[in-house]
PAZADO-844875 format. One line per field, with one value per atom (N, C-alpha, C): residue number from 0; residue in one letter; atom name; x, y, z. Coordinates in steps of 0.001 Angstrom, whole numbers. Example, Ala and Ser with C-alpha at 12.3 -4.5 7.8 and 13.67 -1.06 7.14 Angstrom:
! PAZADO-844875
resi: 0|0|0|1|1|1
resn: A|A|A|S|S|S
name: N|CA|C|N|CA|C
c1: 13190|12300|13200|12850|13670|12900
c2: -5690|-4500|-3300|-2250|-1060|30
c3: 7800|7800|7800|7080|7140|7870
***
This chain:
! PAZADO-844875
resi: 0|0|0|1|1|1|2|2|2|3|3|3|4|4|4|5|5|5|6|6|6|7|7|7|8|8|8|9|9|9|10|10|10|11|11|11|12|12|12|13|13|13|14|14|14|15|15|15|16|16|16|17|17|17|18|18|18|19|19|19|20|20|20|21|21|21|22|22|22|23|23|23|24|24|24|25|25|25|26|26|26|27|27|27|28|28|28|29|29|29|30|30|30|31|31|31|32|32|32|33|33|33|34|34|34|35|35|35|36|36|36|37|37|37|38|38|38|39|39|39|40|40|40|41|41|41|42|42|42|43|43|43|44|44|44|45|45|45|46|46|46|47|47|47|48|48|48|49|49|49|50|50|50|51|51|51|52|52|52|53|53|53|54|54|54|55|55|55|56|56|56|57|57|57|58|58|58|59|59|59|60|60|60|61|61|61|62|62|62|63|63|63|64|64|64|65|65|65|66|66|66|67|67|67|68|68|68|69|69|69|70|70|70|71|71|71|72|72|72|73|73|73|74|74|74|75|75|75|76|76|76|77|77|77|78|78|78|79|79|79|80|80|80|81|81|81|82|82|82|83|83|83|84|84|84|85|85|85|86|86|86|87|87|87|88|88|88|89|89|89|90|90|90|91|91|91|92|92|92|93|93|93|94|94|94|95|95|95|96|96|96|97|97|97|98|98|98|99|99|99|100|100|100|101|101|101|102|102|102|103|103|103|104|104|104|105|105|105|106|106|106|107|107|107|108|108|108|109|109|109
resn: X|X|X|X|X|X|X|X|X|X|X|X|X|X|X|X|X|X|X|X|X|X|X|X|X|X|X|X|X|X|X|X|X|X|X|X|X|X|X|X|X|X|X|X|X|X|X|X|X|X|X|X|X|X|X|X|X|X|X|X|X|X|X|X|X|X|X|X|X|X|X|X|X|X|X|X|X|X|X|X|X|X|X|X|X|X|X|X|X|X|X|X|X|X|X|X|X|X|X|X|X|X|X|X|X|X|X|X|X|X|X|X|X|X|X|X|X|X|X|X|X|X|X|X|X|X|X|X|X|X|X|X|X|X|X|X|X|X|X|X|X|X|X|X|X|X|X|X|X|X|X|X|X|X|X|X|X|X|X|X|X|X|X|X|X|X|X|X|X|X|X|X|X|X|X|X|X|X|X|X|X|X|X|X|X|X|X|X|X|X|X|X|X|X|X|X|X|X|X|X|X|X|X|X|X|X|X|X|X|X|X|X|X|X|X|X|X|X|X|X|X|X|X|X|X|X|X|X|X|X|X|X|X|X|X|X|X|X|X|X|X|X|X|X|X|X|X|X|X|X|X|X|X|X|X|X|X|X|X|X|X|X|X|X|X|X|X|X|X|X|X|X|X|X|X|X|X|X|X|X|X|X|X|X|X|X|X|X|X|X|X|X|X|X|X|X|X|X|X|X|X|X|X|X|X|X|X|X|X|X|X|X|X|X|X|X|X|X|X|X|X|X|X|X|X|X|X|X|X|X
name: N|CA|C|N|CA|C|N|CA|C|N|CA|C|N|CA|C|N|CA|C|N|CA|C|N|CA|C|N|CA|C|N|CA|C|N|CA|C|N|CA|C|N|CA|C|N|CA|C|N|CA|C|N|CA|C|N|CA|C|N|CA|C|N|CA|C|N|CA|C|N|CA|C|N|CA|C|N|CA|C|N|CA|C|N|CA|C|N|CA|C|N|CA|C|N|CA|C|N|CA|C|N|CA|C|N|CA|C|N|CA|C|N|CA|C|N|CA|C|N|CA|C|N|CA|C|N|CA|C|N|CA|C|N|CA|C|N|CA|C|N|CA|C|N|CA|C|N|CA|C|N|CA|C|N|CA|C|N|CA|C|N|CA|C|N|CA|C|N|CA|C|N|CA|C|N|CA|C|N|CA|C|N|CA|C|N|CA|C|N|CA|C|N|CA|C|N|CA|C|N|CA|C|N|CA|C|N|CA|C|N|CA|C|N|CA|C|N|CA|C|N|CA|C|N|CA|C|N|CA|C|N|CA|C|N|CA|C|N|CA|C|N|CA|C|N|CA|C|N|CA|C|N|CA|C|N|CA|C|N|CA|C|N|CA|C|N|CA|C|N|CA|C|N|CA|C|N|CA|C|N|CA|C|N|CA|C|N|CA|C|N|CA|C|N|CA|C|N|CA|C|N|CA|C|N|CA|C|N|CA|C|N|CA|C|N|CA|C|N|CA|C|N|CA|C|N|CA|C|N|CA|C|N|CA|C|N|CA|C|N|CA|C|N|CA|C|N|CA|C|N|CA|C|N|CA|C|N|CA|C|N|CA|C|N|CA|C|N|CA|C|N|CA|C|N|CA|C|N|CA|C|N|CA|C
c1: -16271|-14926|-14390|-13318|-12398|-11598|-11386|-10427|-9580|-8197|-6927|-6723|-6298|-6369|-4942|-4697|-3509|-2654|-1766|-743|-90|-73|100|1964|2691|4033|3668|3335|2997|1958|1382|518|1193|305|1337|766|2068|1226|-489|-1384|-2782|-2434|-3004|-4005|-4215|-4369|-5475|-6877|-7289|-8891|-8829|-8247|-8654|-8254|-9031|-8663|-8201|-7495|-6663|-6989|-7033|-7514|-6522|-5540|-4433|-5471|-5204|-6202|-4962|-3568|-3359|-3365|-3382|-3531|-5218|-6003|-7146|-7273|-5946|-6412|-6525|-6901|-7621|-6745|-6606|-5399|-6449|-5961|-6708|-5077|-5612|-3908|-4895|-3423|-3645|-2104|-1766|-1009|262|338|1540|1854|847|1292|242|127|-935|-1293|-2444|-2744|-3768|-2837|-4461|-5276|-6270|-8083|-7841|-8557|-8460|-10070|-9896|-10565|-11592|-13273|-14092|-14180|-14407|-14117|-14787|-14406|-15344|-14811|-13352|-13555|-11904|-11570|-9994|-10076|-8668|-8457|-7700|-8123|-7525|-6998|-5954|-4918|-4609|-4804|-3923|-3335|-2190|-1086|-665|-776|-538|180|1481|2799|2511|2484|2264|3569|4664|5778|6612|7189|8424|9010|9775|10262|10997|12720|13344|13065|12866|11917|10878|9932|8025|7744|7794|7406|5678|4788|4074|3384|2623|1788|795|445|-734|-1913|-2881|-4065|-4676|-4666|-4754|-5590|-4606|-5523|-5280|-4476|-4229|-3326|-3217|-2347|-1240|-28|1048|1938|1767|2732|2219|1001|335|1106|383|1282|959|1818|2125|2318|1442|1399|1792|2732|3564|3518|2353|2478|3159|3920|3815|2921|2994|1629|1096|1803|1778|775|678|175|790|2585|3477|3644|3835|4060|5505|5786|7515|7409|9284|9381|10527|10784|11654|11621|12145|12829|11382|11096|9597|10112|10625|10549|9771|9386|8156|8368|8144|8143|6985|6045|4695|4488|3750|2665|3580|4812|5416|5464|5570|6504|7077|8264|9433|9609|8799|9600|10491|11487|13004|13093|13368|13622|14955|14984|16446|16390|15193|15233|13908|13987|12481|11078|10040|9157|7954|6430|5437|4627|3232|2519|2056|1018|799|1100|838|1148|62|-328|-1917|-1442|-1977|-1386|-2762|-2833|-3937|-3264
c2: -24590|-24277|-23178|-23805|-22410|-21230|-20342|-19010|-19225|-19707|-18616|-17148|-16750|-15300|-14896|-13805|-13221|-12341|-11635|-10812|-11665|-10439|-11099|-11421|-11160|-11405|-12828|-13398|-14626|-15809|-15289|-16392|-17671|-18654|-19844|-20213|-21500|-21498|-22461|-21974|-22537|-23889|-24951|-26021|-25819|-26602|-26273|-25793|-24488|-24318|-23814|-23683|-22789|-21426|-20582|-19127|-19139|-17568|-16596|-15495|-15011|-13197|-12983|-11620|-10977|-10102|-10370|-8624|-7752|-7599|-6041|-5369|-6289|-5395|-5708|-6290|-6659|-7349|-8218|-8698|-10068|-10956|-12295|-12923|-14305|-15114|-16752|-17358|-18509|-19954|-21265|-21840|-22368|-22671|-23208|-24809|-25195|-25959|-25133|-24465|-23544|-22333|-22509|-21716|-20599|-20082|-18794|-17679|-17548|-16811|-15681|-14399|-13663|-12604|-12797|-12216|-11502|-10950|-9688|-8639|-7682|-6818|-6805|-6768|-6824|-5317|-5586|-4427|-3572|-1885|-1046|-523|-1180|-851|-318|-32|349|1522|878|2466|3505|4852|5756|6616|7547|8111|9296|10400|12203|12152|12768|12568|14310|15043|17337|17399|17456|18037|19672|20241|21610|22219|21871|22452|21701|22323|22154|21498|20089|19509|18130|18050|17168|15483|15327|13978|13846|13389|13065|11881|11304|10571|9979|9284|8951|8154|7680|6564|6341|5175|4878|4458|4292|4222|2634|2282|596|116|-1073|-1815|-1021|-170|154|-650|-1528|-2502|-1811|-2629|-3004|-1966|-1988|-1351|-725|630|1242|2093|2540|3321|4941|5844|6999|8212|9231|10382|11745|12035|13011|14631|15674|17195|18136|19251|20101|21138|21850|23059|23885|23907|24066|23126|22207|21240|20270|20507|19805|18659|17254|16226|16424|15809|15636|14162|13996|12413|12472|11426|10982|9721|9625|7945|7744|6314|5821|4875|4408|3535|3050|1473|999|497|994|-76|-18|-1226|-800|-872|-240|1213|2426|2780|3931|3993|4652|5325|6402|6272|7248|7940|9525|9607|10906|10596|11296|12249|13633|14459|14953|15840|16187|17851|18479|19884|19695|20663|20638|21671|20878|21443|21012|21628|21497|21038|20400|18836|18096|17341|16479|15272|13792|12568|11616|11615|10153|9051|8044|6808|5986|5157|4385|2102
c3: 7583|7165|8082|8855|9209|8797|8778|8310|9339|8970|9637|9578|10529|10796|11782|11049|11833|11222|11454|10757|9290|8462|7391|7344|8083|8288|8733|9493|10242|9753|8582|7856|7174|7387|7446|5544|4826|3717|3875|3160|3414|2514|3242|2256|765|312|-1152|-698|-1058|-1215|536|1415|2615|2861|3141|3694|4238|4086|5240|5422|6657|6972|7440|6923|7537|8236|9499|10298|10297|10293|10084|8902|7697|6003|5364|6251|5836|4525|3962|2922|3059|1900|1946|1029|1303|670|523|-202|-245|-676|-147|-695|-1544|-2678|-3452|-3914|-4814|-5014|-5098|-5816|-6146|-4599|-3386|-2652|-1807|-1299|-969|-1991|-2583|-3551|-3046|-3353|-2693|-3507|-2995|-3638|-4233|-4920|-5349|-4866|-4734|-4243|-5254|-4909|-6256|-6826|-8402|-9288|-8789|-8496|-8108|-6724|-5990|-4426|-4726|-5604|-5846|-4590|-3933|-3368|-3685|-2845|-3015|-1773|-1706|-725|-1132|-383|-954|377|109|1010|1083|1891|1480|2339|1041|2048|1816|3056|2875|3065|4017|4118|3266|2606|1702|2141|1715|2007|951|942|-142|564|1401|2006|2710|1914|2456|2880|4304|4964|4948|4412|4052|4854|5554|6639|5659|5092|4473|5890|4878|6333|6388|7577|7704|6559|6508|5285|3945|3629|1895|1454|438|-61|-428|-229|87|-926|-2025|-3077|-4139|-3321|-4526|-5601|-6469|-6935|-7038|-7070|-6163|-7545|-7540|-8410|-7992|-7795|-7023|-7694|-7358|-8044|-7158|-7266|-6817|-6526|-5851|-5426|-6390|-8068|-8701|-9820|-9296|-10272|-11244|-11429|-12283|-11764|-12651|-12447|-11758|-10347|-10121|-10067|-9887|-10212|-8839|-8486|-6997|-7000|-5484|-5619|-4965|-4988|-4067|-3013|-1785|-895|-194|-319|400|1667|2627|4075|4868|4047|4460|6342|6537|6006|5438|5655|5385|4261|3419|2131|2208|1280|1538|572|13|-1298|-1092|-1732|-1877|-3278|-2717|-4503|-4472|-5225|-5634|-4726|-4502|-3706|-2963|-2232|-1600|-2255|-1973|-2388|-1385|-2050|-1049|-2245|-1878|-3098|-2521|-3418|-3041|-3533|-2723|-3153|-3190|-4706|-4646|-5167|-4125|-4205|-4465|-5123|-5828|-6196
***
């Protein structure tokens, strides 16, 4: 059995029952009838991301690190330790989060 392989922008839909390897998000897709369905990561390998804005700042530019899926979700403290809340923008790898003033924090994305 072959694997297609390639950027996951460019993956074509699979067959019933054949793989796909995106090599730039490292994830795995399989077709099915209804379309490309993909894997899920086995229980136990969840990832994780700390993101230390040290300089204060009302927009935090974010680079996730190759291969972190697509639309984690994002726990935003100040240096303080308080939960803050902001806008979240995804353009993977980037994320964009936006507040209302500036501050310094961190951002864990899971």
């Amino acid at each position: 059995m072959s694997i297609k392989r390639g950027e996951k922008l460019r993956l074509p839909v699979l067959p019933d029952g054949e793989l796909g390897f995106c090599t730039d998000t490292k994830e795995l897709f399989i077709g099915t009838m209804d379309g490309n369905y993909q894997v899920s990561a086995p229980s136990g390998s969840d990832q994780a991301y700390t993101h230390t804005q040290s300089i204060p700042e009302s927009v935090w530019t974010v680079t996730l690190p190759d291969g972190f899926k697509e639309f984690p979700a994002v726990t935003i403290t100040d240096s303080s330790g308080r939960q803050m809340f902001g806008q979240v923008d995804y353009t993977y790898p980037v994320v964009t989060l936006t507040f209302g003033g500036a501050f310094s924090g961190k951002a864990s994305f899971s």
